[in-house]
N, C-alpha and C positions, 0 to 999 in steps of 0.2 A: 811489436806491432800493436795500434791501439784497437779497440774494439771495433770502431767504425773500419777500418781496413779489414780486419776479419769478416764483418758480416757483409761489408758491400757487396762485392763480387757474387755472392750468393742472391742476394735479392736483386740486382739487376740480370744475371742468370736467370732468374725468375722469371722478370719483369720481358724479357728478350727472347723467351724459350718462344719454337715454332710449336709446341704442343700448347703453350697459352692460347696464342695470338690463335690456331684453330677451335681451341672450346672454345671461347669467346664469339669468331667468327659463327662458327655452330650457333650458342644459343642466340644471337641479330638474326640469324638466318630461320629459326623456330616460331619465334615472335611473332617475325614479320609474315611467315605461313598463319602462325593461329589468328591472324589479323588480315587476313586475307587480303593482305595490303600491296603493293607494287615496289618494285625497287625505286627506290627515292632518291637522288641524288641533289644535295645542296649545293648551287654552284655560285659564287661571289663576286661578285664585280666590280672591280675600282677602275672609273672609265681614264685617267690619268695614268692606268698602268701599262705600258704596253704588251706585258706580260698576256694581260685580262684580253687585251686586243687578239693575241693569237688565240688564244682561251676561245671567244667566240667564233671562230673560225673551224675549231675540234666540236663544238656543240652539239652544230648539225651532222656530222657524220657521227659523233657518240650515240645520238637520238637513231641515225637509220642504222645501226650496227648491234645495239641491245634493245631488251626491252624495260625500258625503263622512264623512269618520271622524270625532269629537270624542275627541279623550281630555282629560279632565279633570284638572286636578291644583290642592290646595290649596297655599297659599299665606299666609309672614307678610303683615302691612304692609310698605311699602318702610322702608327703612333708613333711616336718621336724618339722611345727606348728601342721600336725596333727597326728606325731609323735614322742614327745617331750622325750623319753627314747625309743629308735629303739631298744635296744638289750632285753631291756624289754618284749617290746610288742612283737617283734618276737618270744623271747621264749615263754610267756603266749601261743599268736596265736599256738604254734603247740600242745602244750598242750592240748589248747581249741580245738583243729581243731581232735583230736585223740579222745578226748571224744564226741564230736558233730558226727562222723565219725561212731561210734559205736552206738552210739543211732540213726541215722538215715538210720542206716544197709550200708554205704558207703565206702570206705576204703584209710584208712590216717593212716601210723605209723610213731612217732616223732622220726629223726633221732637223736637227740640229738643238731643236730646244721642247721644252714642255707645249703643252696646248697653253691657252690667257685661264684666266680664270672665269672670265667671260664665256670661251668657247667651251668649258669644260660645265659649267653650269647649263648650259643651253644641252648638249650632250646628257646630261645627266637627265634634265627634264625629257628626250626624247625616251632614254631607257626604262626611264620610269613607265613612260605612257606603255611601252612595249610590255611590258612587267606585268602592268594590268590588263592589255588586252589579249596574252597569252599568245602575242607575238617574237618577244626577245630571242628563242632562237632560231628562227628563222630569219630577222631583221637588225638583230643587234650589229652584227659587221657593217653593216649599211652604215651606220649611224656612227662606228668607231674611226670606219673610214673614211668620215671628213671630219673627223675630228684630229686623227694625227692628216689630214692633206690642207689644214686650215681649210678648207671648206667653209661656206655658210651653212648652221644648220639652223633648221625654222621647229617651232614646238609651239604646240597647245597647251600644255602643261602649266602648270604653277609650282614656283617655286617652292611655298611651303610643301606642299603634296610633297617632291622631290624630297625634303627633308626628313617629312615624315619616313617617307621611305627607308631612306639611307641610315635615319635613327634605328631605324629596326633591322634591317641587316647588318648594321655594328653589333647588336646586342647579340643578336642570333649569334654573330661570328664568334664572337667574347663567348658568349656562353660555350659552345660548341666546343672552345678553345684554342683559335686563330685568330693571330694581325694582319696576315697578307691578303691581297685580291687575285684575281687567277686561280683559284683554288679550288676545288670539291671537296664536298664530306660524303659520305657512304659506309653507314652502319658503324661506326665509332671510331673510323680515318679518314686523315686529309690526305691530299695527292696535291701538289703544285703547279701548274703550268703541264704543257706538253709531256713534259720528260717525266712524270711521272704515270701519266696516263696507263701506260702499261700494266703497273702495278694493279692499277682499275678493273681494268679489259681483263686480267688474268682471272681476280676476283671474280666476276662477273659472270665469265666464261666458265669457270666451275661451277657455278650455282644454275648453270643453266640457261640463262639469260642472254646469251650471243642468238642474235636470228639466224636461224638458216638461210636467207638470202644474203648474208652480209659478206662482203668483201674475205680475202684470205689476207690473214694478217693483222698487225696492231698497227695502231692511225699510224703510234709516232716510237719507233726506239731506237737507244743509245746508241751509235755505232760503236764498232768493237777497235781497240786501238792498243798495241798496232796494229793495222788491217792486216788480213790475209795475206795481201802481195805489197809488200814496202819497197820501197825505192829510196836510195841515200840521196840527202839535198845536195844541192851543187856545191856546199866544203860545210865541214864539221861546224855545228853549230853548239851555242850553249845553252841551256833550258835552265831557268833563274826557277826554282821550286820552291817558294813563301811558303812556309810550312809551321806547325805549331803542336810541340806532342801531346797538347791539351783537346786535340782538334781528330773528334772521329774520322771525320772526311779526308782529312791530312792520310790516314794511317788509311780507310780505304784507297787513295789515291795511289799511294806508295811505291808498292810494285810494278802498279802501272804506269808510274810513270817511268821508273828505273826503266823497264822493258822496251817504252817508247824510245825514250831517249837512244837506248844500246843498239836499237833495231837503225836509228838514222847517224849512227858515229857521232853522236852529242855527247858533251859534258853538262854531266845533271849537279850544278850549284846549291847547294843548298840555304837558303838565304830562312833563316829559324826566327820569329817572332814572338813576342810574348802573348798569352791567351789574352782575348778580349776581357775577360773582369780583370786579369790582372793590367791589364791599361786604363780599367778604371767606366771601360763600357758596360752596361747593364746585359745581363741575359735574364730573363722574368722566368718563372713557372712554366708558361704558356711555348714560349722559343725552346726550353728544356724538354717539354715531352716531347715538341713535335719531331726536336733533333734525334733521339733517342730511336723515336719510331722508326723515322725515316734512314739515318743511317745505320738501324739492323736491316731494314731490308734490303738498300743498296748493298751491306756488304753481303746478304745474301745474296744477292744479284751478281755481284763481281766474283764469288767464292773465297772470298775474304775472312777467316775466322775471327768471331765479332761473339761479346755479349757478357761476357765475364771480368766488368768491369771495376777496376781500382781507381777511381778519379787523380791524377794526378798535379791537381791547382796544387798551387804553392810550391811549399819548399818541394815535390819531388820534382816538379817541373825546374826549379831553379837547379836542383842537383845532377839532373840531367843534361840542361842548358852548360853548367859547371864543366862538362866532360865533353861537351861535343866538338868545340875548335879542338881541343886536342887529337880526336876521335878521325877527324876530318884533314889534318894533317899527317895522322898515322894512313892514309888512306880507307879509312875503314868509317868512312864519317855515315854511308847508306847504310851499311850493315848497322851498325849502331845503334841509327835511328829506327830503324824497322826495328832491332832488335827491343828499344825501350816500349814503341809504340805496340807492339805486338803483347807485351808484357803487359801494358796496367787497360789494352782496351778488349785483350781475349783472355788471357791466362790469369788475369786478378791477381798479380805481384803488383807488393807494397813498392814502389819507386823511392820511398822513402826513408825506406831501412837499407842498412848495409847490405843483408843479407840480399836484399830486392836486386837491387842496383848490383851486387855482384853477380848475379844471374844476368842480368840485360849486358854487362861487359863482358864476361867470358865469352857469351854463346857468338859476340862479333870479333871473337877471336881478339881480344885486345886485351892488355896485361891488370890485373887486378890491384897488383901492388902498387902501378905508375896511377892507376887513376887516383885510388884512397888520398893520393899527395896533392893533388888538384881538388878533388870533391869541396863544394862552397866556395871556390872563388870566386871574386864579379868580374873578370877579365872580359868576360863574354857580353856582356849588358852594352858597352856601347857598340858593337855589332850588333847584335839582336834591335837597338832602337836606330840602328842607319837602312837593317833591312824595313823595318817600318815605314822610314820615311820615303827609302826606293820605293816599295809597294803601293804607299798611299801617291808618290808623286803619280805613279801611274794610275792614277783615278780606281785603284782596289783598295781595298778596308779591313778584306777576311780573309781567310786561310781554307781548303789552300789555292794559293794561285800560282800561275804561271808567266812567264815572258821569253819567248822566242824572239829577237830582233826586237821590230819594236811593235812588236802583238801581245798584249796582256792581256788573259784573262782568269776567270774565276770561276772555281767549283772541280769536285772531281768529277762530274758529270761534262764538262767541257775540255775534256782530253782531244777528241776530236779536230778543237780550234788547235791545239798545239801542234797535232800532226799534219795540220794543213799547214800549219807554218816553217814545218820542218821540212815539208815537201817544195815549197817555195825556193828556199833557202833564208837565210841571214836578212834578207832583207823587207819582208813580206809587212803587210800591214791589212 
């Protein structure tokens, strides 16, 4: 085992303890007492995001539910490493942003295309104006919704101003340490869209900060999947599971999805892709922390044990990749993969030692000696790049994703979509 495997697991143990993330929280929370200062909340706006569109829609009930400050600031698109196919992701984004929209009773329909760049400048100079006259969130929706209904929108504003603006809330964000728009920061975290808000509210609600008049409840959260009361689709369906054991979210989604699938008589596919730097896509600093933060809490959220992590790029990713068509034709291909993915992203086993990898095989009950004979083939590599290229035909990029019929989507926070599609049956869209 080399050194770096020994000590990892301990410092992101560290880095992921709930006893950090509270002293931490603690001294934000001291500070901002001896400073007699307000809870602050940084909120981002890319008016091209649709994301940002539902964003302003949560504003105003955030604003009557805590007490709290919004300051607002505009915002480019992210940047081109952390959006490596833009026409991609924007189509997916409206997609996603129409069905998120509907599930959280908000309102977003996909035009079918971007706003002009015209119409998105004009938009931008309106927010701006809103920005300074300490109108944005109460006005900002107005202005977002005729921007995706192409609407005409009329502005006072000048362009430069606009720019100045948005120069500044780029750096804010960079500095802060986010590319995305739809976002909040709050005391030294970001939260994303809708579906993280919760995280917020909870925060928030601890500190004191929820009004006594406010509503019972959080604006927006996850539903639970499988529900409560499941119903089997009208005949067995197959649930295609893009998956990557380099991929926190992959390893939270896991069981959940095995459980979905078992609960509606599906077969859960497992279609294994290679990690995005090993394809050659960038992941910066900045996408690193945030991933880190964000997926310990969702697997706190899920009860997922998470945090005790052995990174497994490279060869242990390929040594594992090495065993799984075998793994998967022994039947034992879910056990497997949870069993590797449980290994290098809670219990900090080397994937890359014998010794590693013989604990991740045993414990899915499969033969240790038949694997050793397989371990570093490439037999697997042209599977692993046709699931790629199924994945990206369906307009997804990352892991993990899903496809029921012919419903694709993305994230383990979009389970949901899969069980509405499993309820459907085979055919749903």
């Amino acid at each position: 085992m080399s050194l770096k495997s020994l000590l990892a697991p301990h410092v992101s143990q560290f880095l992921t303890s709930p006893d950090r993330l509270a002293r931490r929280r603690d001294r934000t929370e001291k500070k901002r007492q001896r400073a007699a200062a307000p809870h602050c909340l940084y909120y981002f706006h890319d008016a091209c995001d649709p994301y940002s569109h539902l964003m302003v829609q949560m504003l105003p009930r955030l604003s009557a539910a805590y007490e709290v400050e919004i300051e607002c600031h505009l915002v480019s698109p992210p940047p081109d490493w952390a959006a490596p196919d833009r026409v991609r992701l924007d189509t997916y984004a409206r997609t996603d942003a129409e069905r998120l929209a509907h599930n959280a009773g908000l309102s977003f329909a996909d035009p079918g295309n971007q706003p002009s760049d015209a119409a998105i400048s004009a938009a931008e100079q309106s927010f701006a104006e809103l920005i300074e006259s300490g109108e944005f969130i109460s006005d900002a929706f107005r202005i977002s919704q005729r921007l995706w209904r192409g609407d005409e929108i009329s502005s006072r504003g000048n362009s430069q101003g606009n720019m100045d603006l948005k120069s500044n809330g780029d750096e804010l964000r960079q500095k802060l340490g986010h590319y995305l728009g739809g976002t909040v920061f709050y005391g030294g975290e970001w939260y994303w869209g809708p579906d993280r808000l919760h995280h917020l509210e909870h925060r928030l609600t601890d500190l004191g900060a929820r009004k006594s008049n406010a509503v019972t409840g959080w604006l927006y959260t996850q539903p639970d999947c499988p529900a409560s009361i499941t119903q089997t689709g009208e005949a067995a369906s197959e649930v295609h599971f893009y998956m990557s054991f380099r991929s926190p979210y992959t390893y939270i989604a896991a069981e959940r999805i095995k459980a979905l699938a078992d609960a509606y008589g599906a077969e859960l596919s497992l279609r294994f892709v290679l990690p995005m730097v090993m394809r050659g896509l960038p992941v910066p600093a900045a996408k690193r922390r945030y991933i880190l933060q964000d997926a310990t809490r969702e697997a706190r959220r899920t009860g997922v044990p998470f945090g005790r992590i052995n990174d497994p790029l490279g060869k242990p990713v390929e040594r594992g990749y090495s065993l799984l068509p075998w793994a998967i034709n022994a039947g034992r291909g879910f056990e497997y993969s949870l069993s590797f993915m449980r290994a290098v992203w809670s219990e900090g086993i080397d994937a890359g030692s014998n010794k590693g990898l013989r604990q991740i095989v045993e414990r899915a009950e499969l033969d240790w000696a038949s694997a050793r004979q397989l371990i570093g083939n490439d037999d697997w590599r042209a599977e692993a790049e046709a699931n790629r290229q199924e994945m990206m035909d369906l307009g997804l990029w990352g892991v993990p994703s899903f496809r029921v019929g012919n419903t694709a989507t993305w994230g383990q926070d979009r389970l949901w979509v899969v069980e509405k599609a499993l309820q459907n049956g085979v055919g749903c869209s």
